[in-house]
C-alpha positions in Angstrom: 36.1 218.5 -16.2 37.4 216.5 -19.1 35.7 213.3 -19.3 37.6 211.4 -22.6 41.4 211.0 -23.6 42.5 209.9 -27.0 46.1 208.7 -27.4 48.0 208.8 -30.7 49.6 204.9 -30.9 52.8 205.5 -32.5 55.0 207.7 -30.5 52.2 207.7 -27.4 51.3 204.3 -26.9 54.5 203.5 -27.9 58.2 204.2 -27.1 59.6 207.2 -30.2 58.1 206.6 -33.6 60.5 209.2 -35.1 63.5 208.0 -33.3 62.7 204.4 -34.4 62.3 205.6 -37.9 65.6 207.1 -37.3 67.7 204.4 -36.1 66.6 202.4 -38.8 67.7 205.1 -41.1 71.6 205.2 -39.5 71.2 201.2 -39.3 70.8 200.7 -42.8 73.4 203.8 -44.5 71.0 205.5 -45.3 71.1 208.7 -42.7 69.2 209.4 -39.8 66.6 211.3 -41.4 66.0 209.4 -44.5 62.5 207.8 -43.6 61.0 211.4 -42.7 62.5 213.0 -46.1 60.6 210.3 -48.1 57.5 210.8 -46.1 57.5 214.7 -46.1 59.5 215.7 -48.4 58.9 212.9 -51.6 55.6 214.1 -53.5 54.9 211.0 -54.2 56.1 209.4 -50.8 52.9 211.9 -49.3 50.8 210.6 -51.6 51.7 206.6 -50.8 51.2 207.4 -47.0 48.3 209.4 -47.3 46.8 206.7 -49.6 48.1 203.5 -47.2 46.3 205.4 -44.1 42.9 206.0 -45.1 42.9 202.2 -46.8 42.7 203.4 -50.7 46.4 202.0 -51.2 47.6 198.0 -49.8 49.9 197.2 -47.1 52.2 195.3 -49.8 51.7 198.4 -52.2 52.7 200.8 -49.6 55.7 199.0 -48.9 57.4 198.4 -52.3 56.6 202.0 -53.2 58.4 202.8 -50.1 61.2 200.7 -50.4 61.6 202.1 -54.1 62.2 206.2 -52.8 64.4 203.7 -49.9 66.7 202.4 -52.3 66.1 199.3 -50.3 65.1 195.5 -50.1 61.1 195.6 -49.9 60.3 192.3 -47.6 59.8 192.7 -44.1 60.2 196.6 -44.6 57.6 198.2 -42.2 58.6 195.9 -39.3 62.4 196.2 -40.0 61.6 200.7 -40.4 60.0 200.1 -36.5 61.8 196.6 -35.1 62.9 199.6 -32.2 59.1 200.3 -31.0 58.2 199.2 -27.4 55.0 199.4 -25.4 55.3 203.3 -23.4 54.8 201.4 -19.9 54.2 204.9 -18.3 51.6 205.9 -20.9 49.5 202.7 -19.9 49.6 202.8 -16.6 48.4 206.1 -16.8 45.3 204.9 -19.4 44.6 202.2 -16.4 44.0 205.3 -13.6 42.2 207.2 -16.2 39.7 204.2 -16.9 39.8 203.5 -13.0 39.0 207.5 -12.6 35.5 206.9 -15.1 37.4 208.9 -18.2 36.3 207.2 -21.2 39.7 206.1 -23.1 40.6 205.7 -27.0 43.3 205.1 -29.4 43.4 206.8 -32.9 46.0 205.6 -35.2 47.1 206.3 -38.6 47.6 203.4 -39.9 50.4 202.1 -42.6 47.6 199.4 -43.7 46.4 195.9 -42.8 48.3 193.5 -43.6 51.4 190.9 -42.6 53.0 193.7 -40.1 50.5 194.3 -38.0 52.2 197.0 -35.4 49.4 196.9 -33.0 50.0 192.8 -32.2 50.3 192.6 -28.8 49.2 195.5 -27.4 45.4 194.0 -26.7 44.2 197.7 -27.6 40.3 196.3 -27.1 40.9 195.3 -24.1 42.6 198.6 -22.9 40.9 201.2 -24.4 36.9 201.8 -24.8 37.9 202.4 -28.5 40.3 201.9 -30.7 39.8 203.9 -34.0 42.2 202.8 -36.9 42.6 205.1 -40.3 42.2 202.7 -42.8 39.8 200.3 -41.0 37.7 203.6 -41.1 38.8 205.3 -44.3 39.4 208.8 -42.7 43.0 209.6 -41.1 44.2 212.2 -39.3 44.3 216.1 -39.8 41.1 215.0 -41.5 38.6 216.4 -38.7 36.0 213.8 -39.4 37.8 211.6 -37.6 38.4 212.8 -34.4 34.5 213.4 -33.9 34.1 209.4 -35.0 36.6 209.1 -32.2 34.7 210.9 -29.7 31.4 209.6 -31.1 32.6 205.7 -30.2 33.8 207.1 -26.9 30.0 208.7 -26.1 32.0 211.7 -25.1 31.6 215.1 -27.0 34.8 216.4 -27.9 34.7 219.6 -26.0 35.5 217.1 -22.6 38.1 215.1 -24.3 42.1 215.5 -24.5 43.9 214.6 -27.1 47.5 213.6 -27.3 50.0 213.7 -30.2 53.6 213.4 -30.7 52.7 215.2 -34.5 51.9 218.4 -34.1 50.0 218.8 -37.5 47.6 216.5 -36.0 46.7 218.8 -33.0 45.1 222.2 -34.1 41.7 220.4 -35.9 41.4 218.6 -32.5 41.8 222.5 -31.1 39.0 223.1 -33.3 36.6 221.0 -32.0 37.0 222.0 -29.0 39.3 219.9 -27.4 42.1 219.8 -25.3 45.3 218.7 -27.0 48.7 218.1 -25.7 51.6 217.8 -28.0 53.7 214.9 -26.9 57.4 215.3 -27.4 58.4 214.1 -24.2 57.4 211.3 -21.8 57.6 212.8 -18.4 56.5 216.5 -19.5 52.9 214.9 -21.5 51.8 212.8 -19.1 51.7 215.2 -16.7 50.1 217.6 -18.9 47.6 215.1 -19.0 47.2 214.1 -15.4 46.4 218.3 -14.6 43.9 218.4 -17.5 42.4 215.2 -16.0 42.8 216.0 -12.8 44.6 212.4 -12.0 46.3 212.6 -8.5 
């Protein structure tokens, strides 16, 4: 029987990440899939958010390198990209019977940096989760393996009896390779009750 879950924060913990990066993307003129391009498909766009999540690049930095690809205004341009992201009510409630059930509970997040937009204010992730594992507070992100065992570590759970869920899929198979169980989350009603069979939550 499992006996840990790890939640993604954007996209899990949270209402759609893509789909917020997406309405920004028709909100400003700039197409619906304008964000992802820059982040995928932008050499150096890759290289800004891979640098921004472990903590080698700034907050600040991140954002005028992203606004640059963009095309747009700079300030305020990580809240304005996710202004759409909401607390996933049914995701919580379902971390409150997990904790209730004695699974151990964790968020791990890739991060866009510390700084003034701080996407995790007012979520009180300490208070709701045994850990809360944040890339570039820790200098490792996610595929990056090393991670996910710090993850588990802080959780005193081995990761062979933890579930982890993801609405990236690249982030699931080095999960699969330590042995746990991973659920791809692309839908609200589908995941968590993936979840609730793997963790046996009535």
């Amino acid at each position: 029987m499992y006996r840990g879950l790890i939640l993604d924060f954007g996209g899990v913990v949270t209402t759609d990440f893509y789909g917020a990066m997406r309405a920004f993307g028709v909100r400003e003129g700039l197409g619906e899939t304008a964000v992802e391009n820059v982040l995928r498909n932008s050499e150096e766009g890759r290289a800004a958010l891979a640098a921004v999540e472990d903590g080698r690049l700034p907050q600040r930095e991140y954002e005028a390198a992203l606004a640059r690809l963009l095309g747009v205004d700079s300030h305020g341009l990580l809240g304005e990209i996710l202004a759409d992201l909401r607390p996933c009510r049914p995701v919580l409630e379902l971390v409150d019977r997990a904790r209730a059930a004695g699974i151990a509970t964790a968020v791990l997040s890739n991060s866009w940096g510390t700084g003034s937009y701080d996407p995790y204010d007012g979520y009180r992730l300490e208070e709701r989760f045994d850990a809360v594992v944040i890339s570039d507070r820790v200098g490792l992100r996610k595929p990056g393996e090393d991670i996910y065992q710090l993850t588990a570590d802080k959780m005193g759970v081995r990761p062979s009896d933890c579930v982890f869920v993801d609405d990236t899929a690249h982030n699931l198979p080095p999960a699969e390779r330590l042995g746990m169980a991973v659920v791809f989350f692309d839908d609200v009603e589908a995941g968590i009750a993936r979840v609730e069979q793997l963790l046996r939550l009535g």
